[in-house]
N, C-alpha and C positions, 0 to 999 in steps of 0.2 A: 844149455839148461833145459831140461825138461818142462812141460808146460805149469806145475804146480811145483814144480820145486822150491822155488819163489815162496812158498806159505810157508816151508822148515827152515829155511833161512834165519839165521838170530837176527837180530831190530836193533840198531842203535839206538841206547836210552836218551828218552827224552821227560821232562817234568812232565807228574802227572795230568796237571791242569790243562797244559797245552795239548794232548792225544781226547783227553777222555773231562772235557771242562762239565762242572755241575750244572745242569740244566739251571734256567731261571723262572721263577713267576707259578705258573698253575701246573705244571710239568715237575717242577721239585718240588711245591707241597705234594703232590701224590707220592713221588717217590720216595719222600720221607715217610712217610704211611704205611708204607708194604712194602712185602720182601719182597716178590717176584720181579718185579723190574731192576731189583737192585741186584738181586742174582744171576740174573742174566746179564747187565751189565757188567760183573767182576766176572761172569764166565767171559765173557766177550774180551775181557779186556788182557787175558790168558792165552786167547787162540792165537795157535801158529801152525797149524795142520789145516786141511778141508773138511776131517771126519767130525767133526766138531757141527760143522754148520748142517749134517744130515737132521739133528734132531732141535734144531732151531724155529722152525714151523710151532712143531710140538710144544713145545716152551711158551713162545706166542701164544699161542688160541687157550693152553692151559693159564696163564697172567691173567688174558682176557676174559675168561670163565669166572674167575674166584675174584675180580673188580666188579665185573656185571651182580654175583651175589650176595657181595658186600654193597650194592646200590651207590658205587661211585659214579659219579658226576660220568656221563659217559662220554664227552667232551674232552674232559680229563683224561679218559681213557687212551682217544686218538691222538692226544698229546705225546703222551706215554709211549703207545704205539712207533710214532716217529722218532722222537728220541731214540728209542734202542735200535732202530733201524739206521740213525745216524750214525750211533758208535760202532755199529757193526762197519758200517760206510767208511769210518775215519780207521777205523783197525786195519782194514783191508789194503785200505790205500799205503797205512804206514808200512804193511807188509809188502805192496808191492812197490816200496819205493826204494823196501830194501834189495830186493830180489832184483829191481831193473837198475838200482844207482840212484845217484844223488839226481832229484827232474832238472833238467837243461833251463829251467825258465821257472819263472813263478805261473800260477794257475789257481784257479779256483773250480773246485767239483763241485759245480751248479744243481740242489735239489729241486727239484720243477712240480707244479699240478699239487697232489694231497698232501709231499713230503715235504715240498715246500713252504704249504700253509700250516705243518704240521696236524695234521688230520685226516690220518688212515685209519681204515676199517682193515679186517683181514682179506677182503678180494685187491687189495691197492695193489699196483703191479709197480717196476721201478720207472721213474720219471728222472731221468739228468741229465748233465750235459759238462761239457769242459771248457771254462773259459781259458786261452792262453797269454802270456804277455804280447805284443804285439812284434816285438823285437824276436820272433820265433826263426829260428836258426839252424841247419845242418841235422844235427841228431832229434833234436825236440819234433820234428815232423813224424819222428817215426817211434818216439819216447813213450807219449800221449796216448796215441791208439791201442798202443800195447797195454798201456796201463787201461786203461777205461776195458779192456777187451779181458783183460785178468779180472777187475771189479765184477763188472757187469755177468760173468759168466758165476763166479763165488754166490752172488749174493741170488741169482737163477737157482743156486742151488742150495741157498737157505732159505729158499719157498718163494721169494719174491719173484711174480711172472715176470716172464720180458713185456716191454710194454707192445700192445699190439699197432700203434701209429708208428712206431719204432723211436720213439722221443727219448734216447738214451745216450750214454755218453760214448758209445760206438761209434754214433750216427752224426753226433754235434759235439763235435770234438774243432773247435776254432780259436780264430785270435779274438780277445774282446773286442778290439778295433769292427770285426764282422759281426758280432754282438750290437754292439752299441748304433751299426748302421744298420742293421734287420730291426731292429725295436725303434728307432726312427722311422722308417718307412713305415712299420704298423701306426704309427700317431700319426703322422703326416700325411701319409697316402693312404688308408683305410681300404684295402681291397676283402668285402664280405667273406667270401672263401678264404683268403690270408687268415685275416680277422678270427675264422672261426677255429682253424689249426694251433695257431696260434697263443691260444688259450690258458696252454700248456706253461707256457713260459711267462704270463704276464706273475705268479707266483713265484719267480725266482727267489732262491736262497741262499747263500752260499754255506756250504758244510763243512770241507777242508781246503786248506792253502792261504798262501801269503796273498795273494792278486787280489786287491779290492776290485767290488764290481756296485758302488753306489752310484756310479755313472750311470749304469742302468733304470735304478729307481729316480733319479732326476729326469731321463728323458719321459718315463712311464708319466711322474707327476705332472708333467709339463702337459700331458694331453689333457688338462682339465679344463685348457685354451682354447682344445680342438673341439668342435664343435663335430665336424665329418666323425671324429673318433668317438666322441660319447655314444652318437648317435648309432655308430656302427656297432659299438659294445651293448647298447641297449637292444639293438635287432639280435644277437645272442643272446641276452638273456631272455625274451620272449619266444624266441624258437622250441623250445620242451616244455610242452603244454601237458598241465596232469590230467592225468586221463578221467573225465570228469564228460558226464553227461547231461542228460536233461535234468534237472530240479537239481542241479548238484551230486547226479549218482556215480558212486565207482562204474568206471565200464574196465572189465581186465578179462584177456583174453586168456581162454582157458584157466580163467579163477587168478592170476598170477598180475603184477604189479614190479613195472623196473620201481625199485623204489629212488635209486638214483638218477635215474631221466626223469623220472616223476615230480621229482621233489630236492634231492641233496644239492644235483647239479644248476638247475636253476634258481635256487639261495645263492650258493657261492657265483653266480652270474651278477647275479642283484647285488650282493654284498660287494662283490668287485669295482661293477658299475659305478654307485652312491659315494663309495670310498673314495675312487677317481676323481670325481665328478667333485670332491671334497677336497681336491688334491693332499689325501692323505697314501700313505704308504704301509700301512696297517698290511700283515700278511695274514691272520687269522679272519675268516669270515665272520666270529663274532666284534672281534675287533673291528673289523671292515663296517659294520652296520653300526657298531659305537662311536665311530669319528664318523660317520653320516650322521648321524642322529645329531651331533654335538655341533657339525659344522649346518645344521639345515636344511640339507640335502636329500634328506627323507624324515617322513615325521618320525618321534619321539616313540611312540605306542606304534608304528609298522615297525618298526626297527625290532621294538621289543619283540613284539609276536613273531617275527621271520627268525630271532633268537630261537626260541622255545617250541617251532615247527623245527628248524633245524635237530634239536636237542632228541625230540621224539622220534624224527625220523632214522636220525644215527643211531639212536638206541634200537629200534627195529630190525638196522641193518647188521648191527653188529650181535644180538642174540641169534636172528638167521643166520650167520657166518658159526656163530660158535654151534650152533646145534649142525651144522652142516658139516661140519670138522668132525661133530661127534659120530657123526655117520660115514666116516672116509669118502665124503664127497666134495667139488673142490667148493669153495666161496664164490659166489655170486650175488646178487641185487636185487633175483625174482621171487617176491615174495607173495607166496599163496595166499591168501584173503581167507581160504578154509581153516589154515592154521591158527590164524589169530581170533581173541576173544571179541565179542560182542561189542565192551569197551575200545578194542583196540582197532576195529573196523570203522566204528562209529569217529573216532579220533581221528583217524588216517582220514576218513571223508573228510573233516572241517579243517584237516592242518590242509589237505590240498587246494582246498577251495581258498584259502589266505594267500596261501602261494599264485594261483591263479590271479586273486583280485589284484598282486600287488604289482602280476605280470600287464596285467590291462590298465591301471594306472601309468605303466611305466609307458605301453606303448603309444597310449594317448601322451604324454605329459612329453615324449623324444619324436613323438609323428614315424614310427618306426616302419609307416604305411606308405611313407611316402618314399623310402629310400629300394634298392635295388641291391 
């Protein structure tokens, strides 16, 4: 069989619901609202060729343009975003499950990082992985990698980067059983460096297959026991520090600003954190700060503000993404301080300074000074 042959292959039907299920909650109010997600999801749900996924970028950033100036919720948007990056996810699989056979085992194609928490921007690259059943057998050793190696190169070429840590289902392609004892060690044995790798995966999802993996989020919950671990997860989130000077001034080097080291990534650190620390299992980072709030764990009015720095800062990253599309350049994080208004400079100062104070509460309140 040819390397793509596998995508014209007919599909054994199966119920709609089960391939392509109705998103829930703030992701299908949006969808109910507007065509464009919903159109690309019946296109998606059509594909059985590759040429199809050449102009799927395109479709992307154009959805994402006409939400931004409708002044949708742009939280909404990342929601949105991940969704149809699922169904593409789930299409893909089904196609190569016809193309490789019926899978030797049950699995589960683990969304990891933004897709996880459902919250991408257009620079989001792909984060996954494969959980297998533990009973893995004869052909399934070599079932798996082919599939995830078919995935992962399709969806490369429906704009999604390969991720650069290599955190892909290429790469982590395991039995749960190796699962369930790698995210044990991370609570248990907190090694900083592990710890900080690691990250990636504390956001697992599951997108397709029969193989539960709640085993995972009960060992996650369980570290809100660990004390080594809180503390370890609190030394990451104060690690990206916004770039913040004397009096509180932007400092940005050559006019420019990660806004995601600056700012998106150290929310969803915090938000992680709090949640934990809540033993909740919340995967949304607004979620994440809602069950902190509710369980204690961080006040009521931080929680709020770290929402609504988030909200702004996402909206920044995703008009730079869509004007950078509009320019055939790729998406990135680094936003010019020139480009933006008065308002919006002045804004970016005070949202990072909330970020900062919530980062020095945190390290005082975890002794994050004392650890190694």
């Amino acid at each position: 069989m040819r390397r793509w042959e596998w995508m014209r292959m007919g599909t054994r039907q199966r119920p709609r619901h089960e391939l392509f299920p109705r998103p829930r909650g703030d992701a299908m109010d949006l969808l109910d609202q507007v065509a464009g997600p919903l159109r690309l999801i019946d296109e998606l749900r059509g594909i059985d060729q590759l040429e199809p996924l050449d102009g799927f970028r395109g479709e992307i950033v154009a959805v994402v343009r006409q939400l931004l100036a409708d002044n949708t919720d742009v939280l909404q948007i990342t929601n949105a975003i991940a969704h149809v990056n699922d169904t593409l996810t789930r299409r893909l699989l089904t196609l190569g499950e016809a193309g490789l056979g019926r899978p030797p085992s049950d699995y589960a194609w683990l969304a990891l990082g933004s897709q996880g928490r459902r919250e991408q921007v257009l620079s989001s690259d792909q984060d996954s992985a494969i959980a297998i059943n533990d009973r893995i057998e004869g052909m399934a050793a070599e079932y798996f990698p082919k599939l995830a190696a078919l995935v992962v190169a399709a969806l490369a070429r429906a704009g999604l980067p390969l991720c650069g840590g290599g955190y892909m289902a290429t790469n982590w392609c395991r039995p749960i059983g190796d699962f369930k004892a790698t995210f044990r060690g991370w609570v248990e044995q907190p090694e900083p460096a592990a710890l900080l790798q690691s990250e990636v995966f504390l956001d697992v999802r599951p997108v397709h297959g029969d193989l539960s993996v709640d085993a995972l989020y009960g060992i996650l919950a369980a570290g809100r026991s660990s004390g080594q671990f809180l503390v370890q997860m609190a030394r990451a989130a104060v690690t990206f520090r916004p770039p913040l000077g004397l009096f509180g001034r932007l400092r940005a080097k050559d006019s420019t600003i990660d806004i995601k080291r600056a700012g998106t990534a150290p929310i969803v650190l915090l938000a992680r954190l709090y949640a934990l620390a809540a033993g909740s299992t919340a995967r949304t980072t607004v979620r994440r700060l809602e069950a902190a709030a509710a369980a204690g764990t961080l006040g009521g009015a931080t929680a709020g503000s770290l929402v609504e720095v988030y909200r702004f800062l996402t909206g920044l990253r995703l008009r730079h993404q869509v004007a950078q599309a509009g320019g055939g350049r790729a998406a990135d994080n680094l936003i010019c301080l020139d480009d933006l208004t008065v308002d919006d400079r002045r804004r970016l100062r005070d949202v990072l300074r909330v970020v900062r104070n919530v980062q020095e509460l945190t390290a005082m309140r975890f002794a994050t000074h004392m650890v190694t």
